[in-house]
C-alpha positions as CSV (number, residue, x, y, z in Angstrom):
1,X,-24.0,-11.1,-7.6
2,X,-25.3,-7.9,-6.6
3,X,-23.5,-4.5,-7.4
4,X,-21.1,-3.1,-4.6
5,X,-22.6,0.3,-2.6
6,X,-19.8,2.1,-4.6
7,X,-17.0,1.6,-6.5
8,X,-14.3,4.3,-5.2
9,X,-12.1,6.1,-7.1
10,X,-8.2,5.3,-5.6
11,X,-6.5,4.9,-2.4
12,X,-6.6,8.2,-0.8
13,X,-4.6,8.8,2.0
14,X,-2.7,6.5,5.3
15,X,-3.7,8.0,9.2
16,X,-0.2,7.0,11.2
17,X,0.4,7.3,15.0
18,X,3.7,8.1,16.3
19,X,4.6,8.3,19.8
20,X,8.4,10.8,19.0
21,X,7.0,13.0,16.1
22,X,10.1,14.3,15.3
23,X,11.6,11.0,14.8
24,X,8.9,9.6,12.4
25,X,9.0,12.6,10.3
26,X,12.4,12.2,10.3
27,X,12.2,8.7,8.4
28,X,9.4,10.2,6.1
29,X,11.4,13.0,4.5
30,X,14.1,10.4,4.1
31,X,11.6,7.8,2.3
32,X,10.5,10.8,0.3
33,X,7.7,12.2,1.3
34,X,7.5,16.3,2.1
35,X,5.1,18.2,4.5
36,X,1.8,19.9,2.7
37,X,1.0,21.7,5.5
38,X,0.9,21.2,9.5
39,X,-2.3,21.9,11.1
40,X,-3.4,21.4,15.0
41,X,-1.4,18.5,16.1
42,X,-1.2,16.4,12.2
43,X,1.5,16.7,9.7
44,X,0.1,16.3,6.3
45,X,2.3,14.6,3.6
46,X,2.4,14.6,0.3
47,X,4.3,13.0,-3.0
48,X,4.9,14.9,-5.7
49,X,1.6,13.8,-8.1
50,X,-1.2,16.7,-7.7
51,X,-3.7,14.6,-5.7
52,X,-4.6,15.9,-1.9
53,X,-2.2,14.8,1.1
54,X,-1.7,10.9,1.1
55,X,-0.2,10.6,4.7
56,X,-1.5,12.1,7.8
57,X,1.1,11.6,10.5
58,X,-0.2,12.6,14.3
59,X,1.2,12.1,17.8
60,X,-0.6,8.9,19.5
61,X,0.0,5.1,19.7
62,X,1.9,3.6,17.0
63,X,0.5,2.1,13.6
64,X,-1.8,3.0,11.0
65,X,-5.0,4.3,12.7
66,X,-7.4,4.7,9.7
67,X,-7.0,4.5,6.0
68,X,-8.9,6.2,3.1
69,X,-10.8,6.0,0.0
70,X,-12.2,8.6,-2.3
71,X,-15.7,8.0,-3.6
72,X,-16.1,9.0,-7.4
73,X,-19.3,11.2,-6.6
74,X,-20.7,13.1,-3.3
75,X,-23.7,11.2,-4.0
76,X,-21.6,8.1,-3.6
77,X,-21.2,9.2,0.3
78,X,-24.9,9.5,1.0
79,X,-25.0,5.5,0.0
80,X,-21.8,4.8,2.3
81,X,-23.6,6.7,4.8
82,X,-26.7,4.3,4.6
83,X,-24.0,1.0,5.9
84,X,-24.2,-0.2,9.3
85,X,-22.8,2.1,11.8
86,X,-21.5,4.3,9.1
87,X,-20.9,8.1,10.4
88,X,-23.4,10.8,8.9
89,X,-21.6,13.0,6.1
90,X,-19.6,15.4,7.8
91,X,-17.4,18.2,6.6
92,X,-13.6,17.7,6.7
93,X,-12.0,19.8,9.3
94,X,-8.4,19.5,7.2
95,X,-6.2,21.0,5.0
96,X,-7.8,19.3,1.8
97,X,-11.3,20.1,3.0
98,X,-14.0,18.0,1.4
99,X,-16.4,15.7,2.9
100,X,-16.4,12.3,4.8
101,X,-18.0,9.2,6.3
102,X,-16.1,7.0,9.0
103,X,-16.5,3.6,8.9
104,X,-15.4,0.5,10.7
105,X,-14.2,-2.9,8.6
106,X,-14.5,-6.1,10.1
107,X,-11.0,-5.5,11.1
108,X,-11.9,-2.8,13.6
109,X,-10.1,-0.7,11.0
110,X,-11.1,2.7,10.9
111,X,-12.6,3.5,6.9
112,X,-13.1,6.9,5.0
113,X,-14.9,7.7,2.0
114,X,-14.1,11.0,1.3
115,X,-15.1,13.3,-1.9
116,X,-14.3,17.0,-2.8
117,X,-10.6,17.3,-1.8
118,X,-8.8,20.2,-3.3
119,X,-6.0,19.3,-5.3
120,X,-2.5,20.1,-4.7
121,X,0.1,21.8,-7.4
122,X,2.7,18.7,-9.1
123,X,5.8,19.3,-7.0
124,X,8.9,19.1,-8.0
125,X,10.1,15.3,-9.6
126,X,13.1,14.1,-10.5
127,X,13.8,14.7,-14.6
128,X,12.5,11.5,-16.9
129,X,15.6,9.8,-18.5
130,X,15.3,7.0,-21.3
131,X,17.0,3.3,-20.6
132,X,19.5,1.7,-23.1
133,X,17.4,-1.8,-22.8
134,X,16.1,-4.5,-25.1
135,X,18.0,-3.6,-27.9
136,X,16.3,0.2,-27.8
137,X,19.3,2.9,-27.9
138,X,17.5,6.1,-27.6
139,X,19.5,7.7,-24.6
140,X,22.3,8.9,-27.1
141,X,25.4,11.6,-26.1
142,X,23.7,11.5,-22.4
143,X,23.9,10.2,-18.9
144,X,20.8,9.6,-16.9
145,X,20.1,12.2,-14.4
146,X,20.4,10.2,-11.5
147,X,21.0,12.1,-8.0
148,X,22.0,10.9,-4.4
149,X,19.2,11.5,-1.6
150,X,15.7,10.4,-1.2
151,X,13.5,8.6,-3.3
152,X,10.9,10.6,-4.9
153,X,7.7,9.4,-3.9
154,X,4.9,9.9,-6.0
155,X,2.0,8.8,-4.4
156,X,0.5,5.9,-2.4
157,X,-1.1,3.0,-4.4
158,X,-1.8,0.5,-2.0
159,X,-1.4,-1.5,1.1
160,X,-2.1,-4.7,2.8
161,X,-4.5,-6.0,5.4
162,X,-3.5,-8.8,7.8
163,X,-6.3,-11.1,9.6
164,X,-7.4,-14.0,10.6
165,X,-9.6,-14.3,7.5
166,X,-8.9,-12.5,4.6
167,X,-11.7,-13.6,2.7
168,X,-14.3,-12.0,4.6
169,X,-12.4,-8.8,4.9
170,X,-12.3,-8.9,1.3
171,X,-16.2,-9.4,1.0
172,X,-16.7,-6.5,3.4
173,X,-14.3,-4.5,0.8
174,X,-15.7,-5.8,-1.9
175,X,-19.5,-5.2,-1.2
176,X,-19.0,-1.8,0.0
177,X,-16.1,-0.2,-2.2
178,X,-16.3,-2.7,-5.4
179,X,-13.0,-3.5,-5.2
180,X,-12.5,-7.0,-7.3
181,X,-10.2,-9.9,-7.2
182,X,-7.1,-9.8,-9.2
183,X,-5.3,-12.9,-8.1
184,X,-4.7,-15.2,-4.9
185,X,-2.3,-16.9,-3.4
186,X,-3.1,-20.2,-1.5
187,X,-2.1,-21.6,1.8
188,X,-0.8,-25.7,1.8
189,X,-4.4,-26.2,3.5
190,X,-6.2,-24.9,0.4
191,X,-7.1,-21.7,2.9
192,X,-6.4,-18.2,1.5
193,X,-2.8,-16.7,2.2
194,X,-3.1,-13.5,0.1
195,X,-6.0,-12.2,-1.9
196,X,-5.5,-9.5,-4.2
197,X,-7.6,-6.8,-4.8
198,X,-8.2,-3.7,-7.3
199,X,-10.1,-0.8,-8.0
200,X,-13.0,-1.6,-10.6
201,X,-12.9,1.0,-12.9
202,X,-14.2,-0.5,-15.8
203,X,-12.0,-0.7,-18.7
204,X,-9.5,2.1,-17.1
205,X,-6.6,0.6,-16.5
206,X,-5.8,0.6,-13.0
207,X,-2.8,-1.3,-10.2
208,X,-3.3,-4.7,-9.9
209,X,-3.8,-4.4,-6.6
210,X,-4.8,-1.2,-4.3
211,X,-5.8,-3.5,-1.3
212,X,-3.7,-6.7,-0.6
213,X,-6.0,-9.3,2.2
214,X,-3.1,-11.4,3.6
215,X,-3.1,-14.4,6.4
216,X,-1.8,-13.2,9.4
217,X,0.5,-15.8,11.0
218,X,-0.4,-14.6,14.5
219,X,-3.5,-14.2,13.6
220,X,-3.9,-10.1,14.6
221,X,-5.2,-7.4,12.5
222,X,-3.3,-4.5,11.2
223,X,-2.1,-2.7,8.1
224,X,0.8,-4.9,7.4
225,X,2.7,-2.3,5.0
226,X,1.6,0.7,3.2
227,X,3.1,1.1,-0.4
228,X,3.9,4.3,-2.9
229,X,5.2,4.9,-5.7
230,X,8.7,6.2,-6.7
231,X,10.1,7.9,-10.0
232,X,11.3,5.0,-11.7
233,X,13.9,2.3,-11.2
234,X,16.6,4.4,-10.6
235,X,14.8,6.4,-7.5
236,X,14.3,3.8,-5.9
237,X,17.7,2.5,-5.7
238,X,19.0,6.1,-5.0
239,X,16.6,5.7,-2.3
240,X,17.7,2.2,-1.0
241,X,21.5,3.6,-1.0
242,X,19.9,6.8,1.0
243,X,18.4,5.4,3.7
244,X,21.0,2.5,4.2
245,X,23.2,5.1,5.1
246,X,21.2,6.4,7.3
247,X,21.1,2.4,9.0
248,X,17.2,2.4,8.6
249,X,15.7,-1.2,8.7
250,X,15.2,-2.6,5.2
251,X,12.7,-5.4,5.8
252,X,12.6,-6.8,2.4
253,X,14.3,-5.8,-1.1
254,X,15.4,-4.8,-3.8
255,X,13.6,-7.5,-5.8
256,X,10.6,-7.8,-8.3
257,X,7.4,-9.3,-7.0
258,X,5.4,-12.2,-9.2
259,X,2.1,-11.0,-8.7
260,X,1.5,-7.4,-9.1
261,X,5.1,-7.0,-10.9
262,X,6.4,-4.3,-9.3
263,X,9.7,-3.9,-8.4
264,X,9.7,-3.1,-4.5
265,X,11.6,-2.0,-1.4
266,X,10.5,-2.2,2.0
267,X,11.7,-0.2,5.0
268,X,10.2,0.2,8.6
269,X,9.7,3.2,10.6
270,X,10.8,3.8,14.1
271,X,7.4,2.8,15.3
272,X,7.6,-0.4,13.2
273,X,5.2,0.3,10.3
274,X,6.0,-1.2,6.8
275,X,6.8,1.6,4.6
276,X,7.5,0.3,1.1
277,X,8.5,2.0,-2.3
278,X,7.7,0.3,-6.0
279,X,8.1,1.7,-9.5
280,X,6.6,-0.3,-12.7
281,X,3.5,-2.0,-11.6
282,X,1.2,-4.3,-13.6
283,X,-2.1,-2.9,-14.8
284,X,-5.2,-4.5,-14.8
285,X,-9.0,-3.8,-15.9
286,X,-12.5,-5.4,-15.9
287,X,-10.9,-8.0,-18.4
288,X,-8.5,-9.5,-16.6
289,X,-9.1,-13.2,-15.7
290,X,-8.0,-14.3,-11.5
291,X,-5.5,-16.2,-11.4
292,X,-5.1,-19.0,-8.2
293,X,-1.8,-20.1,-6.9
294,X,-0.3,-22.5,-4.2
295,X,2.2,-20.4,-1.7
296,X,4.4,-23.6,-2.1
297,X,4.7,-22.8,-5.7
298,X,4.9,-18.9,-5.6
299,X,8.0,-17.5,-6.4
300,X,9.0,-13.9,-7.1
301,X,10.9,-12.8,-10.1
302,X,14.1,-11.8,-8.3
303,X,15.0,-11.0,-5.3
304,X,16.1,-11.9,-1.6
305,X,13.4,-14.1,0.3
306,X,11.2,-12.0,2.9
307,X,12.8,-11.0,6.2
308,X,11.1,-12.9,9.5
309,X,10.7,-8.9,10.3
310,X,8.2,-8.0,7.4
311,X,6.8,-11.9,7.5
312,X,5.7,-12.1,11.2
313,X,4.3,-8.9,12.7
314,X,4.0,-10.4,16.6
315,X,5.6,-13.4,17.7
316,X,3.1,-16.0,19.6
317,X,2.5,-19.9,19.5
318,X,0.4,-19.0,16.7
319,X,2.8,-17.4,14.7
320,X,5.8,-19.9,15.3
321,X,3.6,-22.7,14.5
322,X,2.0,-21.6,11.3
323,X,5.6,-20.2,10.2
324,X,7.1,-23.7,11.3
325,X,4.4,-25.2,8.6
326,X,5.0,-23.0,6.0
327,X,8.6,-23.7,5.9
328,X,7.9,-27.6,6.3
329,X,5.6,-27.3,3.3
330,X,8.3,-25.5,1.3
331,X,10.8,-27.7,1.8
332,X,8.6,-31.2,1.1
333,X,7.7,-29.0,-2.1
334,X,11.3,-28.8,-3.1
335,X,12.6,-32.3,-2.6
């Protein structure tokens, strides 16, 4: 198999519409994320790790309008600007500055490579406390520093892309960014439900997935949730207490997920994007063996089942029928 164009570095940053801006930043500060600066018409987000911004919210139709890699070197952006109607290199009018190269997936999804961001000072994170677990008693005379209020959101780590075919998505990915297949998940028809997909960083250990390609039961096209990492177990149920309170949607949580291990919580936003937090992900490098699965088999950890509201994006035929099978296939599974 041939090499990829690149291999890029992480997940860089989410572009978000929002028709009320005042209401989605609202829900952000309360998932955890704080303002890096406001420039023209953007908000730009951070978490509390030292990379650039990691959420650019703007005024516009609702959804995620673009999402972003960073390319391990600026010659890496000269190659990406070589693909099929790739953008020329082109400076990056924004707080971070850098450079950049738009590109679209076979998604219609809008893709940036971007290199030379200027870091950010570590913001303020909630203190580190040990856990009294598995026999280990090292958390002596002391109770964990556990405060009320938002999670503390470090910094994004991955999200999922919804189609009609995941595998070629993937390839697309794959090819052009070198991200590699961790594990899948397979439909009753032998067709792909989720594919899972990391960065290839060699023997760096790195997320088991930064790029989930899922099956979309109506068959559209979308970022189906964007995911970032919390404190630790604690934040994120002092997060799941916070925003409860504040009767925002939970979608889908608390639990633990099979693959990918983390222990997640999902939320929407007023406009109805996935937001979800997770603390104490599986790692994975360039010796870690794929791993197939039937969907009829797959079960998390723990945890509640998936809401219909993080399951099906948009109701159609399509959607009711696939879902309809699904559940017919799960239930002749467990007789």
């Amino acid at each position: 198999m041939s090499e990829p164009t690149i291999k890029v570095k992480r997940l860089a940053y989410v572009r978000v519409g929002a028709p009320d801006l005042e209401k989605a930043e609202e829900f952000l500060h309360e998932f955890g994320l704080r303002v890096a600066e406001r420039a023209g018409n953007a908000v730009y987000l951070r978490g509390s790790d030292p990379d650039p911004h990691c959420y650019v919210l703007t005024e516009g139709a609702p959804g995620v309008q673009a999402i972003a890699f960073e390319a391990e070197a600026a010659s890496d952006l000269d190659k990406v600007a070589r693909i099929e109607g790739a953008s020329a290199i082109e400076k990056l009018d924004e707080p971070a500055g850098g450079q950049v190269v738009r590109l679209r997936d076979p998604m219609g999804m809008q893709v940036e490579i971007v290199h030379g961001q200027a870091a950010l000072e570590p913001a303020a994170a909630p203190p580190p406390h040990d856990f009294n677990m598995d026999g280990r008693r090292t958390r002596e005379g002391g109770l964990p520093s556990v405060r009320p209020g938002p999670s503390h959101v470090r910094r994004i780590g991955h999200l999922v892309l919804e189609s009609a075919e995941p595998v070629s998505v993937y390839r697309w990915y794959h090819e052009h960014l070198g991200l590699r297949k961790a594990d899948e998940i397979h439909l009753p028809n032998g067709a792909t439900q989720m594919l899972f997909a990391s960065l290839d960083r060699g023997a760096e250990f790195v997320d088991h997935h930064v790029v989930g390609f899922q099956y979309a039961l109506d068959e559209g096209s979308r970022v189906q949730h964007i995911a970032f990492e919390v404190a630790n177990f604690d934040d994120l149920m002092a997060g799941h207490a916070y925003l409860g309170a504040r009767r925002r949607k939970n979608v889908w949580g608390v639990g633990r997920h099979r693959y990918g291990g983390q222990i997640f919580d999902y939320w929407a936003s007023p406009q109805g994007v996935i937001h979800e937090h997770w603390t104490d992900t599986d790692l994975v490098n360039e010796d870690h063996v794929p791993t197939d699965c039937n969907i009829v088999d797959m079960r998390d950890y723990w945890g509640p089942p998936p809401s219909l509201a993080f399951a099906v994006a948009r109701w159609n035929f399509t959607a009711l029928r696939n879902l309809v099978g699904l559940l017919g296939a799960r239930l002749r599974a467990g007789r």
